[in-house]
C-alpha positions as CSV (number, residue, x, y, z in Angstrom):
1,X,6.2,-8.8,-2.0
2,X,8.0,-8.3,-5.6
3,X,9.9,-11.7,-4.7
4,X,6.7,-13.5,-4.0
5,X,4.9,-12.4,-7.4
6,X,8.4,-11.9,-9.9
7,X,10.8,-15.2,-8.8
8,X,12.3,-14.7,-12.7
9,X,13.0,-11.0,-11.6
10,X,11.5,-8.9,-14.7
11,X,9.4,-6.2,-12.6
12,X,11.7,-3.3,-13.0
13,X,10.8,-0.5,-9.8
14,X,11.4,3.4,-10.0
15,X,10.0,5.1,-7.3
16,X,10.1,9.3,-7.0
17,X,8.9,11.5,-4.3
18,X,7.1,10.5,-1.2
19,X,5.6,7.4,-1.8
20,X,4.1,7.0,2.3
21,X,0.4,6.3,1.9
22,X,-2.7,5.7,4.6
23,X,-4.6,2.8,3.9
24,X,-5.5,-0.8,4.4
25,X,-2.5,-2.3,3.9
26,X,-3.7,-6.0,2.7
27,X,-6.2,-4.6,0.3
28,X,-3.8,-2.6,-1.1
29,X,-1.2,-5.3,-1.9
30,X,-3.8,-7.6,-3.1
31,X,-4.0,-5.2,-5.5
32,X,-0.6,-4.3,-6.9
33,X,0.1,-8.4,-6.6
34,X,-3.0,-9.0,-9.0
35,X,-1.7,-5.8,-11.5
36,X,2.0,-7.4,-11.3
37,X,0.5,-10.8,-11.7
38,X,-1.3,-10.2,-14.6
39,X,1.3,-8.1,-16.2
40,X,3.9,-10.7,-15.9
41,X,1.1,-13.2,-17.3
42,X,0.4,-11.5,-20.1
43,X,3.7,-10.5,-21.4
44,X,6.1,-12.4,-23.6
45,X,8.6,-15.0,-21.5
46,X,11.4,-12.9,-20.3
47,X,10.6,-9.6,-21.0
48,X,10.3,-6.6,-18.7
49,X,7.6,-5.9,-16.3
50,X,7.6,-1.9,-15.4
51,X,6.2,-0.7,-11.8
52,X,6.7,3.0,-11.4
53,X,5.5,4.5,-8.3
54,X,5.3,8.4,-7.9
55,X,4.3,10.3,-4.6
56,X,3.2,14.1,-4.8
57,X,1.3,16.0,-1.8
58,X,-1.7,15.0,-2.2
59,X,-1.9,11.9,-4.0
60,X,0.3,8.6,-5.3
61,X,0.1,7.1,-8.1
62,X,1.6,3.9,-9.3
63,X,1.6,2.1,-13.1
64,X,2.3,-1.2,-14.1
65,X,3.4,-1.5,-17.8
66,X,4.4,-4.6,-19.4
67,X,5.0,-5.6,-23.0
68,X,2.4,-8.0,-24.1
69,X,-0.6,-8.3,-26.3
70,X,-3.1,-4.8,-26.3
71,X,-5.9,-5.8,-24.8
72,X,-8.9,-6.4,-27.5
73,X,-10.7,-3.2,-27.8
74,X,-14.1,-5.1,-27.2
75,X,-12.9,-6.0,-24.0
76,X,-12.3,-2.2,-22.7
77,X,-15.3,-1.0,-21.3
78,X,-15.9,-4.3,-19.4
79,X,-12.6,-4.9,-18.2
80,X,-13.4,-4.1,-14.2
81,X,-16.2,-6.1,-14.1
82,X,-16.6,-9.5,-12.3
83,X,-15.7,-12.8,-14.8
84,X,-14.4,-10.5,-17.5
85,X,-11.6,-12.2,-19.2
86,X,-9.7,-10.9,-22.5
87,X,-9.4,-12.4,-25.5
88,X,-6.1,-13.4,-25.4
89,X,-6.5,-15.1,-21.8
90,X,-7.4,-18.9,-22.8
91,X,-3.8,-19.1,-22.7
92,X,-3.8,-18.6,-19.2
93,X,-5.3,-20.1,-15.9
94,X,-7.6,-16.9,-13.9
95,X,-11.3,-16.5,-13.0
96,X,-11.9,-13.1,-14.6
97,X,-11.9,-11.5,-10.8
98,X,-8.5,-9.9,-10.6
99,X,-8.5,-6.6,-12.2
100,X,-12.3,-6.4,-10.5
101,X,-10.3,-7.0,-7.2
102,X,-8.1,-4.2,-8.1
103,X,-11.2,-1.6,-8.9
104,X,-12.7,-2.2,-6.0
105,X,-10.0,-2.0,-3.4
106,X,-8.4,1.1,-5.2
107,X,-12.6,2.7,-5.3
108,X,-12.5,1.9,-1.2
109,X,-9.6,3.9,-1.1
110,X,-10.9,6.9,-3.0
111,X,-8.5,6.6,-5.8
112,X,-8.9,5.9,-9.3
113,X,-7.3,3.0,-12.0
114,X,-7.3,3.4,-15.7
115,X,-5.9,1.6,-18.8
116,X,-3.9,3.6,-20.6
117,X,-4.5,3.1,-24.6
118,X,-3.3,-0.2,-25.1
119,X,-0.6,0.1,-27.9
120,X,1.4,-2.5,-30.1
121,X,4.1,-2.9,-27.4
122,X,2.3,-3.6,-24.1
123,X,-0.1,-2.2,-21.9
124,X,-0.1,-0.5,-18.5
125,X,-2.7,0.1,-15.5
126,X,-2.5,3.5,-13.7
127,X,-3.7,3.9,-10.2
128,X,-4.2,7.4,-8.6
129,X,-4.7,7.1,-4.9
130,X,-5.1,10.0,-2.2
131,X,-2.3,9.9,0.2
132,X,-4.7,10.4,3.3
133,X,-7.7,7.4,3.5
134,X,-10.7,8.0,3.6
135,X,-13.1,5.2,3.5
136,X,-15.2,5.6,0.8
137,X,-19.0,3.9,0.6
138,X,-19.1,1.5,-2.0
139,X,-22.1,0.3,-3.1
140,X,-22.3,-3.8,-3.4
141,X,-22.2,-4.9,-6.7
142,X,-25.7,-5.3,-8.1
């Protein structure tokens, strides 16, 4: 998949521990390729893209960190929310559905995502997953 979304190759990988995960497959690289997408993007021409994935017992987490613009704090709170673009995404073609893609899929999955604090050199998604699926009930949006 990394060839499909990085043809420049600037998404650096680490992976540590056991990374094997239940879950829907599909959804689940939908979401990754919209985090990698947007993180390539959204970051300078030719700079690094970081994917780190990390497996424990219980749960696996994975990050995507790249070294563009913070997102506008303004934008924060809505960020997972249907045809919610950042500021700084004129620049760019998108319909404000990705990272609401990637909430939901990772919610169905009973894990979590978060935006670590945006800082002056890039910005990076976490997601926390539990190793074992479960399918959660997710209420339609409203």
């Amino acid at each position: 998949m990394l060839e499909q979304v990085d043809d420049e190759g600037r998404v650096r990988l680490t992976v540590h521990g056991e990374t094997a995960l239940q879950g829907d497959r599909d959804l689940l690289q939908v979401a990754l390729r919209n985090l990698l997408v947007n993180a390539l993007r959204y970051s300078p021409s030719g700079t690094p893209v970081r994917l780190s994935v990390a497996g424990g017992s219980e749960r696996m987490c994975f990050s995507v960190c790249n070294e563009g613009e913070p997102i506008d704090p303004a934008t924060r709170p809505a960020l997972f929310q249907s045809y919610v673009r950042g500021t700084n995404a004129a620049r760019a073609p998108g319909t404000g559905l990705g990272l609401y893609l990637v909430k939901r899929v990772v919610d169905l999955h009973g894990g979590s995502i978060r935006l670590e604090e945006s800082r002056t050199d890039g910005t990076e998604f976490v997601v926390e997953l539990p190793r074992q699926f479960a399918a959660a009930t997710v209420p339609s949006p409203g």
